[in-house]
C-alpha positions as semicolon CSV with decimal commas, in nm:
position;residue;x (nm);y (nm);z (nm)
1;X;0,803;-1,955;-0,141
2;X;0,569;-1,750;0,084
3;X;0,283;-2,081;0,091
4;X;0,587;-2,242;0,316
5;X;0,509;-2,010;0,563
6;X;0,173;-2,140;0,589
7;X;0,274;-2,569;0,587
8;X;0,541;-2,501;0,820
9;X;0,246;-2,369;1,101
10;X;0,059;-2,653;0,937
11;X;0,271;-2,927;1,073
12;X;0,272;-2,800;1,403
13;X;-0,010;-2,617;1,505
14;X;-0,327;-2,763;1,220
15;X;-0,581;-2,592;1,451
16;X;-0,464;-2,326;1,568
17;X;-0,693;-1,982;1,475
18;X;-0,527;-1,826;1,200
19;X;-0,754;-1,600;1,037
20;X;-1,036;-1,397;1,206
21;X;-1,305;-1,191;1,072
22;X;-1,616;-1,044;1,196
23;X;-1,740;-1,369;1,399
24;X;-1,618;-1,637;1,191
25;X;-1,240;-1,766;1,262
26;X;-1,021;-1,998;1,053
27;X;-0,781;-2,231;1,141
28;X;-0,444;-2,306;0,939
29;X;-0,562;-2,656;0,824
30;X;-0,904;-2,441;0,701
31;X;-0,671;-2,209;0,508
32;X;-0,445;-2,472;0,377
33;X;-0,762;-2,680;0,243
34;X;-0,883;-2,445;0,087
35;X;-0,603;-2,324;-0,059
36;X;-0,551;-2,672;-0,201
37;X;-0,931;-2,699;-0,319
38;X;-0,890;-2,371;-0,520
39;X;-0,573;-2,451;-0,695
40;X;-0,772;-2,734;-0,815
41;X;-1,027;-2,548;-0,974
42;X;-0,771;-2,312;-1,154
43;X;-0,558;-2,590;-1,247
44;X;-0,840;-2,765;-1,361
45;X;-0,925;-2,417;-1,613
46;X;-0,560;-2,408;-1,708
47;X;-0,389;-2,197;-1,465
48;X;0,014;-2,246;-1,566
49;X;0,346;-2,080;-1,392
50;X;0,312;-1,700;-1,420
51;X;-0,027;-1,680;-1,467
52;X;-0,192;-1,354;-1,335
53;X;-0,495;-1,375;-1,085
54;X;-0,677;-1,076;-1,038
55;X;-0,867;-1,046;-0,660
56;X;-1,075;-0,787;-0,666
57;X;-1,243;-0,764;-0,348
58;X;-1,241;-0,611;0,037
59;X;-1,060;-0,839;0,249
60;X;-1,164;-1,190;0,366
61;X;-1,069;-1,557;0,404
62;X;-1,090;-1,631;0,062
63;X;-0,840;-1,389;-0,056
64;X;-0,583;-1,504;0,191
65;X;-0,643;-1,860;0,073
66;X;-0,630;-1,771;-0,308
67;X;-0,309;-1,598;-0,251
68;X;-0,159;-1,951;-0,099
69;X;-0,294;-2,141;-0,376
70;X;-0,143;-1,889;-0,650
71;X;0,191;-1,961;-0,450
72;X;0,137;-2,284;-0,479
73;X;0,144;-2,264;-0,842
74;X;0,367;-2,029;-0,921
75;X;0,121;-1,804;-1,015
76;X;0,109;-1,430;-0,996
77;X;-0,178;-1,262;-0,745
78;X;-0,261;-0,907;-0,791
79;X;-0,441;-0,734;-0,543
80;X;-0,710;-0,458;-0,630
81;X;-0,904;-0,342;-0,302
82;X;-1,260;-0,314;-0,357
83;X;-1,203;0,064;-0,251
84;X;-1,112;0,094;-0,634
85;X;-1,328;0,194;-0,899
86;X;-1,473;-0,095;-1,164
87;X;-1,291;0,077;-1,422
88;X;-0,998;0,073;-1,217
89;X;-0,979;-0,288;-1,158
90;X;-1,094;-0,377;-1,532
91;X;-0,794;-0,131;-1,633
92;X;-0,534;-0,347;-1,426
93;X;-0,683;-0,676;-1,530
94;X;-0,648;-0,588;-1,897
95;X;-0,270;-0,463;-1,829
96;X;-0,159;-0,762;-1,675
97;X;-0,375;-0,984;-1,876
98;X;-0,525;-1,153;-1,582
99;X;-0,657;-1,505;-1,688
100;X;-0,861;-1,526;-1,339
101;X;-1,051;-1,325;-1,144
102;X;-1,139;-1,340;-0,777
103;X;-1,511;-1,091;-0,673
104;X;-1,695;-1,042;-0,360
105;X;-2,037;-0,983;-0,425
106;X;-2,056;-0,547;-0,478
107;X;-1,724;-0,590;-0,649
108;X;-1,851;-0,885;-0,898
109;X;-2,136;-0,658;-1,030
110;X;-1,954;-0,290;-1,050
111;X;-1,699;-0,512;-1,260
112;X;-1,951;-0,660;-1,489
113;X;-2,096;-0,381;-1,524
114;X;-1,771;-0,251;-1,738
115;X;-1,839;-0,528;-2,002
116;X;-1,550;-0,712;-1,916
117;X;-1,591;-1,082;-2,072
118;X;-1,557;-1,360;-1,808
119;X;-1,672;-1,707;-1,771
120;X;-1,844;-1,822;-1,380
121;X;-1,601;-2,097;-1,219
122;X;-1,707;-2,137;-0,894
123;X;-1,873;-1,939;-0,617
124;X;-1,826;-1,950;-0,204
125;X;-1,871;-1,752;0,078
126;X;-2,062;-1,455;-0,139
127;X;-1,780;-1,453;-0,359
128;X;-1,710;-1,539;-0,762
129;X;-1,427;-1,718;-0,944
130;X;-1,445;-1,607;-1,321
131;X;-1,216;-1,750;-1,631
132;X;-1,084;-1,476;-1,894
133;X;-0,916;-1,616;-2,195
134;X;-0,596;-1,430;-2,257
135;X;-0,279;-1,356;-2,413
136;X;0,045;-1,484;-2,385
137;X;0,184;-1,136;-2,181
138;X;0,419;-1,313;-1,952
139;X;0,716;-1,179;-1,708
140;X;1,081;-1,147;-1,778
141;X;1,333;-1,342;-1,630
142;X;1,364;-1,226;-1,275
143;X;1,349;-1,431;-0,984
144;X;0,991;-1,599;-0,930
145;X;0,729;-1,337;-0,904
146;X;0,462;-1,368;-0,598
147;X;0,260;-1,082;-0,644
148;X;0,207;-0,735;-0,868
149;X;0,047;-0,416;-0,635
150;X;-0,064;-0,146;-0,855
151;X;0,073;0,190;-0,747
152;X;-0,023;0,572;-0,873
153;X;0,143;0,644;-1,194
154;X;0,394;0,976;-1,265
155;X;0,278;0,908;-1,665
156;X;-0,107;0,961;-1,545
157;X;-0,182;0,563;-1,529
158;X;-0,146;0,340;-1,224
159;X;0,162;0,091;-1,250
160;X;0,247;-0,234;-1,123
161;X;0,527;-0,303;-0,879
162;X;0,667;-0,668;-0,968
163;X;0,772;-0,854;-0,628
164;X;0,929;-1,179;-0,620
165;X;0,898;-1,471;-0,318
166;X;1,286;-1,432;-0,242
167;X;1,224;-1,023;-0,191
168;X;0,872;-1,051;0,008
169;X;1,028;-1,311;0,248
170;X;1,355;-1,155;0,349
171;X;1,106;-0,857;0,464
172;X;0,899;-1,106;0,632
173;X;1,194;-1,331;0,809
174;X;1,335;-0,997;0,993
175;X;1,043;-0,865;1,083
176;X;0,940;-1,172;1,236
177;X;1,267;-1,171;1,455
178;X;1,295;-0,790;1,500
179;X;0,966;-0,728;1,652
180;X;0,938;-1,100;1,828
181;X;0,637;-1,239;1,694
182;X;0,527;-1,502;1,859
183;X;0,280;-1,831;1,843
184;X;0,030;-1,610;2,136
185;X;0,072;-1,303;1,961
186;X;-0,273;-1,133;1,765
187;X;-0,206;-0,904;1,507
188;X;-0,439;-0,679;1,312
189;X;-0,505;-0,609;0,932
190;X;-0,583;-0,255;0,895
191;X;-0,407;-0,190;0,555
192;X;-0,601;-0,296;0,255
193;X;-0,458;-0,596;0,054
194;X;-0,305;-0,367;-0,233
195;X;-0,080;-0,204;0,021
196;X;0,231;-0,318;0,111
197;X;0,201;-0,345;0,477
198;X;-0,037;-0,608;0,457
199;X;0,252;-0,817;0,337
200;X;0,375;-0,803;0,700
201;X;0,010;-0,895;0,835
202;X;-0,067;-1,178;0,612
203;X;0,281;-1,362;0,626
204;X;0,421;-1,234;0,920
205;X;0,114;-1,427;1,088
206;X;0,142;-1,727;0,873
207;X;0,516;-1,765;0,989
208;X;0,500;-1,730;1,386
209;X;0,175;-1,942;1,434
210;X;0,027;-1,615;1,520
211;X;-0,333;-1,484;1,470
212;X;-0,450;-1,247;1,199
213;X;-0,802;-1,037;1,254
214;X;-0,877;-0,936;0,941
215;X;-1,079;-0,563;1,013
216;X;-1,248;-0,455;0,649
217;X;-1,240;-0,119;0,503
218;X;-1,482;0,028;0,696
219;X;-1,442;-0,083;1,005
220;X;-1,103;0,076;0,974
221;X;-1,298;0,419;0,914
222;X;-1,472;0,380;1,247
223;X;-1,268;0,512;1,518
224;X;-1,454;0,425;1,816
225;X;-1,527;0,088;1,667
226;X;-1,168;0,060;1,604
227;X;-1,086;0,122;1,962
228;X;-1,282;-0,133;2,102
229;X;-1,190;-0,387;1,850
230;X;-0,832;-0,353;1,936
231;X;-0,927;-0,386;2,316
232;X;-1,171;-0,722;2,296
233;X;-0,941;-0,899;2,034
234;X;-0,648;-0,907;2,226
235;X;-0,461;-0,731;1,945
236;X;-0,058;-0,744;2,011
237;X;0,073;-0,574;1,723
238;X;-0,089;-0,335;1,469
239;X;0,153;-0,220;1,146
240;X;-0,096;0,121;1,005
241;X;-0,028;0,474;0,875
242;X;0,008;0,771;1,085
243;X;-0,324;0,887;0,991
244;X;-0,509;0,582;1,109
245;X;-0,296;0,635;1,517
246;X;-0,372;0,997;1,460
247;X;-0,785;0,951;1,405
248;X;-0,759;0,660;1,656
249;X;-0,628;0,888;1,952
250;X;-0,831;1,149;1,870
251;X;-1,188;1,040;1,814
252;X;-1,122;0,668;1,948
253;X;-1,194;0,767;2,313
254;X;-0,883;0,492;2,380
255;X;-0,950;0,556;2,804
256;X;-1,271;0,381;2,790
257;X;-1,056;0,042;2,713
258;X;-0,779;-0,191;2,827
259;X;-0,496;-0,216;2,601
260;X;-0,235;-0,446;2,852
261;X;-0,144;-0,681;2,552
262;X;-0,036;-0,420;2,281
263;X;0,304;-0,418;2,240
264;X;0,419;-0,287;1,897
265;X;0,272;-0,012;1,713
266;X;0,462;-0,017;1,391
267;X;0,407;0,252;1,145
268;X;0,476;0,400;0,763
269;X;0,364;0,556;0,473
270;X;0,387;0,911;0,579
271;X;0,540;1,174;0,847
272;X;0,337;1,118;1,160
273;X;0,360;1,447;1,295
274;X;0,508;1,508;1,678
275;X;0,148;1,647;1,793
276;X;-0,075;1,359;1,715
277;X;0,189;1,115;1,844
278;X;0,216;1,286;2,174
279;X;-0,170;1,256;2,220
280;X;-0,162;0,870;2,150
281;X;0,115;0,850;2,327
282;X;-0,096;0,961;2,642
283;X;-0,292;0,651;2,595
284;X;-0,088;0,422;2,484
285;X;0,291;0,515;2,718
286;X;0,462;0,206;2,739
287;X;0,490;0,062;2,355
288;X;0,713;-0,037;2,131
289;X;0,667;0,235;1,846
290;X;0,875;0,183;1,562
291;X;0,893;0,388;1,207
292;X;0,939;0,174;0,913
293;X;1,026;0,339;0,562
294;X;1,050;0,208;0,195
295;X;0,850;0,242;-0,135
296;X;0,666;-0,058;-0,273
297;X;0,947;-0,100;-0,497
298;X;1,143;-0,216;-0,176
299;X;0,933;-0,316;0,105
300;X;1,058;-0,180;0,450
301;X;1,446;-0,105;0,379
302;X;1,512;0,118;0,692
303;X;1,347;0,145;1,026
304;X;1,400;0,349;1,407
305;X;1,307;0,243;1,667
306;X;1,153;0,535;1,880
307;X;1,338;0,621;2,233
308;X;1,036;0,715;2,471
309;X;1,330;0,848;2,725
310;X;1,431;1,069;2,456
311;X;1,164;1,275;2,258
312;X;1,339;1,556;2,180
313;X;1,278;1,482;1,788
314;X;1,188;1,787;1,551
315;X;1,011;1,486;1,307
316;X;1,088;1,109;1,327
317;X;1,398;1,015;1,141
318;X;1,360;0,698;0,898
319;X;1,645;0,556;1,056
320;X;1,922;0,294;0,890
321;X;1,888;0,047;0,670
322;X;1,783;-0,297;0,715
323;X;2,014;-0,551;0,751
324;X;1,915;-0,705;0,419
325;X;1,936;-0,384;0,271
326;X;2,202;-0,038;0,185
327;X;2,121;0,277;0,134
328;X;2,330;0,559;-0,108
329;X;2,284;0,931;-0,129
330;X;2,375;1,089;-0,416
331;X;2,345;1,481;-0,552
332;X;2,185;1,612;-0,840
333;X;2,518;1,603;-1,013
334;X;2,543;1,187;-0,928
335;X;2,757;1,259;-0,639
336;X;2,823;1,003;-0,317
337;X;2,681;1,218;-0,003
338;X;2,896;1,061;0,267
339;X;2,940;1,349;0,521
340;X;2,581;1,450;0,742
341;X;2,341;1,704;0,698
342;X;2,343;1,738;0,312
343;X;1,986;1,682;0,147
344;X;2,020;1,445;-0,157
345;X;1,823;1,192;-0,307
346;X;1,822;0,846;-0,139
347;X;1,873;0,502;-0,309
348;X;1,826;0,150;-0,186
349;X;1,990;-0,163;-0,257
350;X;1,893;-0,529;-0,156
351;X;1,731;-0,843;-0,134
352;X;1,375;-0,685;-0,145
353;X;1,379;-0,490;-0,444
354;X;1,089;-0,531;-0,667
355;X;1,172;-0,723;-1,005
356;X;1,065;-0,467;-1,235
357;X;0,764;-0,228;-1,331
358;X;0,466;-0,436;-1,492
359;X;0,545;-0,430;-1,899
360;X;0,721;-0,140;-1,875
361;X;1,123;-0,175;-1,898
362;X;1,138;0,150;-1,990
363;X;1,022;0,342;-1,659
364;X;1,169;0,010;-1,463
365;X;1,537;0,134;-1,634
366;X;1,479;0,516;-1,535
367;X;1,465;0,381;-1,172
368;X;1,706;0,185;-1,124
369;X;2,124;0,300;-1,115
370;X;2,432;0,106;-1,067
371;X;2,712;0,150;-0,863
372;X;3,078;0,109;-0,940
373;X;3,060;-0,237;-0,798
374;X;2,769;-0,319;-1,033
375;X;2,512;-0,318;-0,717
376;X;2,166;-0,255;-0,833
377;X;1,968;0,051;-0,663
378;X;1,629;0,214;-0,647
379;X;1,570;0,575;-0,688
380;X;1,331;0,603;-0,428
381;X;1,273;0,997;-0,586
382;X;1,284;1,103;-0,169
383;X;1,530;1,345;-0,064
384;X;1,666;1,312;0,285
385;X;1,960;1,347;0,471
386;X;2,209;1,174;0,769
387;X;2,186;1,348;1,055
388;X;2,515;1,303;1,308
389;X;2,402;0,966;1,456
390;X;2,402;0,825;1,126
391;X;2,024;0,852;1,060
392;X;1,838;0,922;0,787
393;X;1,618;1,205;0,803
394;X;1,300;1,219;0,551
395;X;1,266;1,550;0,326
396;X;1,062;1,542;0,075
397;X;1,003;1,419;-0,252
398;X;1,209;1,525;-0,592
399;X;0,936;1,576;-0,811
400;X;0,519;1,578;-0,781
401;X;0,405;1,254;-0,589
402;X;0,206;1,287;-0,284
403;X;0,177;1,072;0,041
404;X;-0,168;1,104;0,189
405;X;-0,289;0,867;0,441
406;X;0,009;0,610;0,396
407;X;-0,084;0,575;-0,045
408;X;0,112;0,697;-0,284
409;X;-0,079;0,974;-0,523
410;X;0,050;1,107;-0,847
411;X;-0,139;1,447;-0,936
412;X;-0,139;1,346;-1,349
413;X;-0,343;1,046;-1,270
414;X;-0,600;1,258;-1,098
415;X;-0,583;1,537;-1,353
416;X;-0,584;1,329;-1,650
417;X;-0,935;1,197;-1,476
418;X;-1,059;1,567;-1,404
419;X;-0,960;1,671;-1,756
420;X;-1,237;1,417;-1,888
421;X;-1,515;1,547;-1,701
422;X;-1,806;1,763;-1,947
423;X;-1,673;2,135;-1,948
424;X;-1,345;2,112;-1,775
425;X;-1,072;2,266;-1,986
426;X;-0,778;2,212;-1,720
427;X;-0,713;2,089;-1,405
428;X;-0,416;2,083;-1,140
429;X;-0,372;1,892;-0,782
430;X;-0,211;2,039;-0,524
431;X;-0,178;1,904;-0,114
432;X;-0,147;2,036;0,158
433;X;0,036;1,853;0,409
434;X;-0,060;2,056;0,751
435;X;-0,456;2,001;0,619
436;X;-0,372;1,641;0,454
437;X;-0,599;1,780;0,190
438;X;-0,570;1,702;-0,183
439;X;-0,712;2,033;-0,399
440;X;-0,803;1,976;-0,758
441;X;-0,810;2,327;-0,929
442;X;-0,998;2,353;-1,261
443;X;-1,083;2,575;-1,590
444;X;-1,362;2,603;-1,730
445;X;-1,478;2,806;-2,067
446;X;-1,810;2,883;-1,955
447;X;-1,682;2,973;-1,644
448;X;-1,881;2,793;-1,453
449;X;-1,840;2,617;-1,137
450;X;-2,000;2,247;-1,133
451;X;-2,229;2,054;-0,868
452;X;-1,967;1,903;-0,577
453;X;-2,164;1,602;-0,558
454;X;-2,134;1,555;-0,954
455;X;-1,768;1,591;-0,938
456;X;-1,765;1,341;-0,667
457;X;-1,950;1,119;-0,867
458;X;-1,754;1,110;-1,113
459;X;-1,422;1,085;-0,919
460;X;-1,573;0,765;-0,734
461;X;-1,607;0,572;-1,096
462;X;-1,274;0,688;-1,242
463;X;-1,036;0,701;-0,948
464;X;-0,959;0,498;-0,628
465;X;-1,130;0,681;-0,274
466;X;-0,770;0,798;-0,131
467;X;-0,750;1,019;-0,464
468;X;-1,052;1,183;-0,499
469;X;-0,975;1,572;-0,406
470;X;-1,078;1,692;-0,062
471;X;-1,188;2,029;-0,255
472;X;-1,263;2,164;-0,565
473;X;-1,199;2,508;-0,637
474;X;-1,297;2,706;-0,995
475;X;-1,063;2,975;-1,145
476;X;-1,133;3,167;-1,447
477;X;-0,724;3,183;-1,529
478;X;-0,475;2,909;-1,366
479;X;-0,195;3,072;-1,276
480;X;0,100;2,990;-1,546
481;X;0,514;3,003;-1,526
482;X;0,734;3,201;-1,775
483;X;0,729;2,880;-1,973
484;X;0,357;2,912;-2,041
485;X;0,271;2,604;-1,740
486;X;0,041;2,617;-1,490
487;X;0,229;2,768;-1,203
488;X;0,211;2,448;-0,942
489;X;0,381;2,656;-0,606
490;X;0,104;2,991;-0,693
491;X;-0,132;2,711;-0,649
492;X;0,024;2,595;-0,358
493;X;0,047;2,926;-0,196
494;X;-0,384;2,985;-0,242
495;X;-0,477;2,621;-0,106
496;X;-0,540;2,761;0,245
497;X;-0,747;3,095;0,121
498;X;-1,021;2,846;-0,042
């Protein structure tokens, strides 16, 4: 179980800096007491095996230690970054019935503020414990659940991604070996808890003996700050989007520092496009850069490494699969693509797929297919094909999700939002990826075009920050299809005249 990680440094290195954040640092024995002194205090209010525990808050010490005590238990954590709306967080602690709930301070009182009914427990370090009595919701029988991360929803409702010890630690156990993490290495935490990549900071850390900086929301934001950070912490290995390299090398004025002791730049969640990795590259020549690929449904499942000697790549490929993990490529008629160079959608198989979709079998059983050999897959929904080297080039996606900064979007979620707002009679999302801008386009009877900062507003109570639209553009007709629907690729075509 993942808390192993954490008593296996334990035995051997008790006080050596695990956690650091702004100017406070935390050993492993600090973690691992107070781990044990928080398990207490749930026990103590009932927490049983499978229990949910909501932690709502940006990232800290706490968290980390919560999440080691709900392994400890055999409880279920479940992430919500405090860049999510109250009614966000309320909305996933009432779906997974979440008898416990984990605040920082601005997070305690925007969730209060929703009515939600909670009982005080304990409160440390400008953060809240709170009690909820609840149902008896519990998981199906899949291998031990660790932790549920709530993803953007094609049905217009964020979902949660079930993800069991056995499939978190197979991810952590090769990258561990594949990228050589060791005891003097420093890594940083620049992906929010909900995310997936901060799987690799937290445990990858925990395993090695290494040391974790844990760099908050906005700190992340700052470029410049960012920059220097990385510099004066003696940062070794960073795992982060495209976007955050891409604002880093071009606003992060990286020549003013010293960056001797970086050695991997690992990134995912997106395309990171050939111009903004030349200019980092400038800074930052002699790296290990490696592009890591796989849905929260399966953790990194294939990876390539980058040959410096030999950029002569259109767009990164995704590479080949993990070594815990297979990829199969099948048509639109369920066809096996086995020759290279024909687009079709890909499908992964392994020891780190998710368990199932939170309460929903339905939309877990749409997902997942089964070969002849009765070897369960994931529809990842990406199309992509093998190049003649055998790897796997990224495509695009088979129906309406969105990548943006490294999270997953789905436009219904944001429209079903829009479509709520006073006067708005319908709404439609549209991205463009050379502007990484997300367009909401809207009706409305009166014909009249609302205040920018109202509709912002209102976005930043109803929807997490990455999905609030970029623009917001009024049309007295949306465009529609033969079929009477709002013609999505019209759209498409008019995002760069607005």
């Amino acid at each position: 179980m993942l808390h192993s990680y954490l008593e296996k440094s334990l035995k051997t290195k008790p006080e050596k800096i695990y956690l650091r954040t702004g100017n406070r640092t935390y050993t492993f024995q600090n973690i691992y007491d107070k781990a044990r002194e928080y398990q207490a205090i749930l026990l103590k209010w009932g927490l049983k095996k499978g229990d949910r525990v909501l932690i709502y808050s940006s990232k800290n010490s706490v968290s980390v230690a919560l999440m080691i005590a709900c392994s400890m238990s055999e409880a279920i954590y479940v992430p919500v970054s405090s860049l999510n709306p109250a009614v966000r967080a309320k909305y996933i602690t009432e779906e997974t019935d979440s008898k416990f709930i984990l605040c920082d301070e601005p997070c305690k009182i925007n969730l209060l503020g929703t009515g939600l009914k909670v009982e005080l427990i304990h409160e440390e370090e400008n953060t809240s414990f709170f009690y909820r009595p609840t149902g008896k919701l519990t998981v199906t029988d899949h291998p031990l659940p660790a932790f549920i991360l709530f993803t953007s929803g094609s049905t217009g409702t964020a979902k949660g991604v079930v993800i069991s010890h056995n499939a978190a630690m197979v991810f952590v156990d090769w990258a561990a070996m594949e990228f050589k993490i060791e005891e003097r290495d420093v890594l940083a935490s620049i992906a929010p808890f909900n995310f997936d990549l901060s799987v690799f900071d937290i445990y990858v850390s925990a395993r090695q003996s290494s040391s974790l900086v844990l760099y908050t929301e906005d700190e992340t934001k700052n470029a410049m700050l960012m920059a220097q950070n990385i510099s004066n912490d003696k940062i070794t290995t960073i795992y982060a989007t495209p976007t955050f390299y891409s604002t880093l090398a071009l606003y992060g004025k990286l020549h003013k520092h010293e960056y001797s002791l970086l050695k991997n730049i690992l990134f995912a969640g997106e395309v990171f496009h050939m111009e903004s990795f030349n200019t980092l590259l400038e800074h930052w020549p002699d790296k290990n850069y490696v592009n890591l690929y796989g849905p929260t449904e399966t953790n990194v499942c294939t990876f390539f490494n980058v040959d410096l000697q030999n950029m002569n790549y259109p767009v990164f490929p995704i590479g080949k699969a993990c070594d815990y993990a297979a990829s199969l490529l099948l048509d639109d008629a369920g066809n096996e693509i086995v020759h290279p160079n024909t687009n079709a959608e890909l499908l992964i198989s392994g020891k780190s797929l998710f368990n199932e979709y939170w309460a929903d079998q339905s939309k877990t059983e749409q997902t997942i297919y089964f070969d002849k050999n009765g070897n369960r897959f994931y529809r990842t929904g990406d199309i992509v094909y093998k190049n003649n080297e055998g790897n796997l080039i990224y495509v695009g996606r088979n129906d309406r999700m969105i990548k943006k900064n490294g999270f997953r979007i789905e436009p219904l979620e944001i429209e079903k939002v829009m479509m709520n707002y006073p006067g708005i009679s319908a709404a439609a999302i549209t991205f463009s990826k050379e502007q990484n801008l997300l367009c909401c386009f809207y009706e409305s009877p009166d014909r009249m075009e609302f205040d920018l900062s109202e509709l912002k507003r209102f976005c930043q109570n109803h929807l997490a920050s990455y999905m609030i639209p970029d623009k917001f553009v009024l049309l007295h007709t949306m465009p529609k299809t033969s079929s009477g629907k709002i013609d999505l690729q019209a759209l498409n075509k008019q995002i760069d005249g607005y």
